[in-house]
N, C-alpha and C positions, 0 to 999 in steps of 0.2 A: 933158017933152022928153027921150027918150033919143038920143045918141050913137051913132052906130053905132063904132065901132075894129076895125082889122083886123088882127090879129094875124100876125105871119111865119112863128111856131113857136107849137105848141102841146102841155101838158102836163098827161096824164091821173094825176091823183093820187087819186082816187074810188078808195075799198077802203084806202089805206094810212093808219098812223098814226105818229105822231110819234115818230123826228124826218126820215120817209124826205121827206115834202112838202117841208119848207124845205133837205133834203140837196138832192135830188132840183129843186128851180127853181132853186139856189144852182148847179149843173152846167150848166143848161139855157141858164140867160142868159149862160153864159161861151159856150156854143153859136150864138148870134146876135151880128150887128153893134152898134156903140153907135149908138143910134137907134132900132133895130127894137123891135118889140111881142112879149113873154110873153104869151099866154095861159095862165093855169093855172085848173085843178079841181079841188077837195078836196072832202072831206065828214069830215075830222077837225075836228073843231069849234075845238080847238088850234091849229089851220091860222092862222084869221081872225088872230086876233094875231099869233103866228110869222111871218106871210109880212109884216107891215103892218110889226114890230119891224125886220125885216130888210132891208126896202126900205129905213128912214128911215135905219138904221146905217149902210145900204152904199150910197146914195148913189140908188139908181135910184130909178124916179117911178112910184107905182099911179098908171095913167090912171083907169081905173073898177075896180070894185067891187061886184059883185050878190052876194044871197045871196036861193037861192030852192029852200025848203024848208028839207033839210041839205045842198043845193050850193052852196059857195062859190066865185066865177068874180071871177079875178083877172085885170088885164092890167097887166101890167107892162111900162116903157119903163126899156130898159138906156141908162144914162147915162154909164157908162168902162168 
């Protein structure tokens, strides 16, 4: 059963490594409403925990979560 989620903004992070991803969605979702859908993509492998670490700290909600191949595809719902 996949989900589909629609994201409002989206954030290519493919090619960068740690710590520009979790700088770099930490700017993004101040950029969107509280409510609205992150999309993010990495392939720093770093990334997976970083971004999961930083959700839980700061309060926003990973909707989903794929990882396919070395692409990591985040959505994240900002919550304040």
């Amino acid at each position: 059963m996949t989900t589909n989620i629609v994201s409002d903004a989206e954030l290519d992070c493919v090619g960068l490594y740690c710590p520009m991803p979790i700088a770099m969605t930490k700017a993004e979702i101040e950029r969107i409403e509280i409510g609205q859908v992150l999309k993010v993509e990495a392939d720093d492998p770093a990334a997976e925990e970083d971004i999961k670490r930083w959700a839980k700290r700061t309060g926003h909600e990973i909707l989903k979560f794929e990882k396919e191949g070395n692409l990591l595809t985040f959505y994240i719902k900002r919550t304040k």
